[in-house]
C-alpha positions as CSV (number, residue, x, y, z in Angstrom):
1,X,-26.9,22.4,62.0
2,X,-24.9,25.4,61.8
3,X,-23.3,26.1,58.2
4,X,-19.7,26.6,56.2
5,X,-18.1,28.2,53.5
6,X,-15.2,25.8,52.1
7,X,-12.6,28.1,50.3
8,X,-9.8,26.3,47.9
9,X,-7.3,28.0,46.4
10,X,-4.2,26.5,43.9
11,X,-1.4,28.9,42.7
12,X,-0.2,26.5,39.6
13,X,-0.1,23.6,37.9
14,X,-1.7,22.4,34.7
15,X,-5.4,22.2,34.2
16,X,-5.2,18.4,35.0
17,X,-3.0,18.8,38.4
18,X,-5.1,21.6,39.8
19,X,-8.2,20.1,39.3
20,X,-7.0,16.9,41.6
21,X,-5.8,19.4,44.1
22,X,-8.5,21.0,44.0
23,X,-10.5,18.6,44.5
24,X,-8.7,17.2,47.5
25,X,-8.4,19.8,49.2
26,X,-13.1,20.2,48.8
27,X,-12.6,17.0,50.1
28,X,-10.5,17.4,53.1
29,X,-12.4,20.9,54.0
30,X,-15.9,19.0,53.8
31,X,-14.2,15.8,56.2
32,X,-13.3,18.9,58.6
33,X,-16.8,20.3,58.3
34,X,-18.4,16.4,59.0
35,X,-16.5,16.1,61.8
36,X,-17.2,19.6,63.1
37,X,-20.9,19.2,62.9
38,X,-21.1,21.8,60.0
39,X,-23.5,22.0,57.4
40,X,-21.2,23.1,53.8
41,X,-23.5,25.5,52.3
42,X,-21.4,26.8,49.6
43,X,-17.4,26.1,48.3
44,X,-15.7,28.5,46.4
45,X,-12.1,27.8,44.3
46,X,-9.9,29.4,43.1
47,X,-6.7,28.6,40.6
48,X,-4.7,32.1,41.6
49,X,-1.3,33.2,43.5
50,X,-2.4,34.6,47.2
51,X,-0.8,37.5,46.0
52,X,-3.4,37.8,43.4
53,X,-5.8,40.1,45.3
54,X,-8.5,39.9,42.0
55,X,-8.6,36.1,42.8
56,X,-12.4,35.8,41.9
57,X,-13.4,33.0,44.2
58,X,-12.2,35.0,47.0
59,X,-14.2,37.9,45.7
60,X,-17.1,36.2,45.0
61,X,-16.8,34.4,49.0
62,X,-16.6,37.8,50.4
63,X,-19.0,39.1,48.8
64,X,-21.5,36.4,50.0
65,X,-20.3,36.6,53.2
66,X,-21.2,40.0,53.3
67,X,-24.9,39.9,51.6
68,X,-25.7,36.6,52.4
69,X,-24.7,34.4,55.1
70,X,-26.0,34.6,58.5
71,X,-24.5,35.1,61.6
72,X,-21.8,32.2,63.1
73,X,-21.2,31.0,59.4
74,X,-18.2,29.1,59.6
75,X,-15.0,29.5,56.5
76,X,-12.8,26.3,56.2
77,X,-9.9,26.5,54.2
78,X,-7.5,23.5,54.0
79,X,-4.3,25.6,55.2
80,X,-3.9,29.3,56.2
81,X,-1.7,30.2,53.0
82,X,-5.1,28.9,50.9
């Protein structure tokens, strides 16, 4: 089975409120992966502003990509402004 990285990302809320969204968004990424036939090897979050280039999950998702995942690893985020 070919593999995923889930990326979720929430600009603001309270702790309470981003961990739900959070949440649902893992939720709707891995449904997406399920469906696709995609194995999720590794989901990485983030509670930042897309205009936050430090945002550490991205970082940190990057950087595996980079050093780590194989070739025709998939990234599923639950919209393109995650």
């Amino acid at each position: 089975m070919a593999s995923a990285i889930v990326y979720c990302r929430v600009a603001s809320g309270t702790y309470a409120a981003v961990e739900v969204a959070l949440r649902e968004q893992e939720t709707r990424c891995r449904e997406y992966a399920r469906r696709a036939g995609l194995d999720v090897a590794q989901v990485f979050r983030d509670h930042a502003a897309a205009v936050d280039e430090a945002r550490a999950g991205l970082k940190a998702m990057l950087s595996h990509l980079r050093e780590s995942a194989g070739p025709g690893v998939v990234v599923i985020s639950d919209g393109v402004d995650r």
